[in-house]
N, C-alpha and C positions, 0 to 999 in steps of 0.2 A: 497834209494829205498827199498821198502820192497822185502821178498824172498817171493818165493812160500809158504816157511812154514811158516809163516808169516800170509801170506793172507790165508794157509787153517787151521791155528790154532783160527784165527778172524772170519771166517766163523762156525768151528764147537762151537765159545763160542757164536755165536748169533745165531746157532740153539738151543744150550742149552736154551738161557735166550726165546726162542721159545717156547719150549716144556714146561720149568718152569710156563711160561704165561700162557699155555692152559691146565696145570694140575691142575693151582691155580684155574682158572674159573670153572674146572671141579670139585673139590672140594668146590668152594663157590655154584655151583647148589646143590651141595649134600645137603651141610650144609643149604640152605635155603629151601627146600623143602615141608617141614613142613608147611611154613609160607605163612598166608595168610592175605588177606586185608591189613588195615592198617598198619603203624609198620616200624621199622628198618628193614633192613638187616643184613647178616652177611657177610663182608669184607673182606678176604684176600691181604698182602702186605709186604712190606719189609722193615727192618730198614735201613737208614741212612750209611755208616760209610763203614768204610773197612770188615767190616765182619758181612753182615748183613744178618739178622733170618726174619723168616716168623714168621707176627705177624698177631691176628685175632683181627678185632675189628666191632663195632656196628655203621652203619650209614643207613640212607635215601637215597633210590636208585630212583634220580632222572630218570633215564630210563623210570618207572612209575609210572608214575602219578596219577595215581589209589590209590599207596601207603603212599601218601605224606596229612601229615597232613593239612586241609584247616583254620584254623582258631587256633589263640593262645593259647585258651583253651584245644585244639585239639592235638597240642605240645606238652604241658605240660603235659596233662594227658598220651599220648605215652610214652615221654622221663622219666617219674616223675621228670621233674622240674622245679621246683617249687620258686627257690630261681631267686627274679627278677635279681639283679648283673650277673646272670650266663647267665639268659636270654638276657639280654644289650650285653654280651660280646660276645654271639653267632649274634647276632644284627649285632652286629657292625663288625665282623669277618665277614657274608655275604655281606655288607653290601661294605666293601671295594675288597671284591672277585669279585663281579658285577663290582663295579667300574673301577676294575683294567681290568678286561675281555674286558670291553666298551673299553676304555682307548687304550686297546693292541692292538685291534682291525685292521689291514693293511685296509680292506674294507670302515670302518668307515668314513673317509676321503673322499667317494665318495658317501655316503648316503644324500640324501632331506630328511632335517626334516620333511618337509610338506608331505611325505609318507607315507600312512597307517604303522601301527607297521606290519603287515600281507607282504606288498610289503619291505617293509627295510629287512624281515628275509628274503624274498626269492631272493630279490636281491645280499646280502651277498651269501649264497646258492649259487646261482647258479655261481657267480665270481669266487668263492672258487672253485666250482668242476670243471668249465671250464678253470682255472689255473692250477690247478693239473694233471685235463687230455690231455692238450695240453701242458704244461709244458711251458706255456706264463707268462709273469710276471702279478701280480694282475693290473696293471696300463692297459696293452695291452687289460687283459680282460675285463676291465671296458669300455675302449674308444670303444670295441663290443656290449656289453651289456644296459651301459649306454642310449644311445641315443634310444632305442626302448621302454625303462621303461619309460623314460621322456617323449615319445612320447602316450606310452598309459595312462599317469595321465594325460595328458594337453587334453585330450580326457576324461579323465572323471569326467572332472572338468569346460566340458567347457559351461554354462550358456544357459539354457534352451529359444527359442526365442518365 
């Protein structure tokens, strides 16, 4: 059994790592402020390990999409690089992050291929948030959800007389 102090020593270290979160964001606003249009960002995060340091580093803030390079060329002139090996191995680094994302996916399992990509994200969507907000399992909310999606594609698929 844990004691009171215990439980109010775990409470004030996950306000700390609270506040850490929202000083960090408030400092990565700072530090990006500057920056516009296309381009990296500036990152804040933490290392690894038993005694880890705030580190800053340079990435692409998918949030948006405004900022994100559309084309190869596009990259490369952003990032400067240039060397194709480095470009593969970013490739392929993405490439297995998707994969694996699909892959993990609890919803996945209850998606029709034959669904627009537009109906499959909002299907996921809404499972996810109707899970969370009723604290039903993804299965529960699917056997809700499911049958009304299904209902309105077979409705909009169905063959002109």
């Amino acid at each position: 059994m844990t004691t009171a102090n215990e439980q109010a020593e775990k409470a004030a270290e996950k306000e700390l790592l609270k506040q850490r979160a929202a000083d960090m964001a408030a400092e990565e606003k700072k530090l990006n402020e500057g920056r516009t249009g296309k381009g990296t960002r500036v990152f804040l995060g933490m290392t690894r390990g038993r005694n880890p340091q705030k580190i800053q580093y340079e990435a692409f803030d998918d949030s948006k999409p405004e900022t994100l390079p559309i084309t190869l060329s596009e990259f490369m002139d952003l990032t400067k690089v240039q060397d194709e090996a480095t470009i593969l191995s970013y490739t392929i680094d993405g490439f297995n992050s998707a994969a694996y994302s699909a892959a993990s996916d609890p919803v996945a399992e209850f998606v029709e291929p034959s669904w627009s990509d537009e109906v499959q994200k909002q299907f996921r969507l809404v499972v996810r948030n109707y899970s969370n907000a009723t604290g039903v399992s993804i299965e529960d909310a699917v056997a809700l959800i499911k049958p009304g999606i299904v209902a309105s594609q077979s409705k909009a698929y169905q063959p002109v007389a």
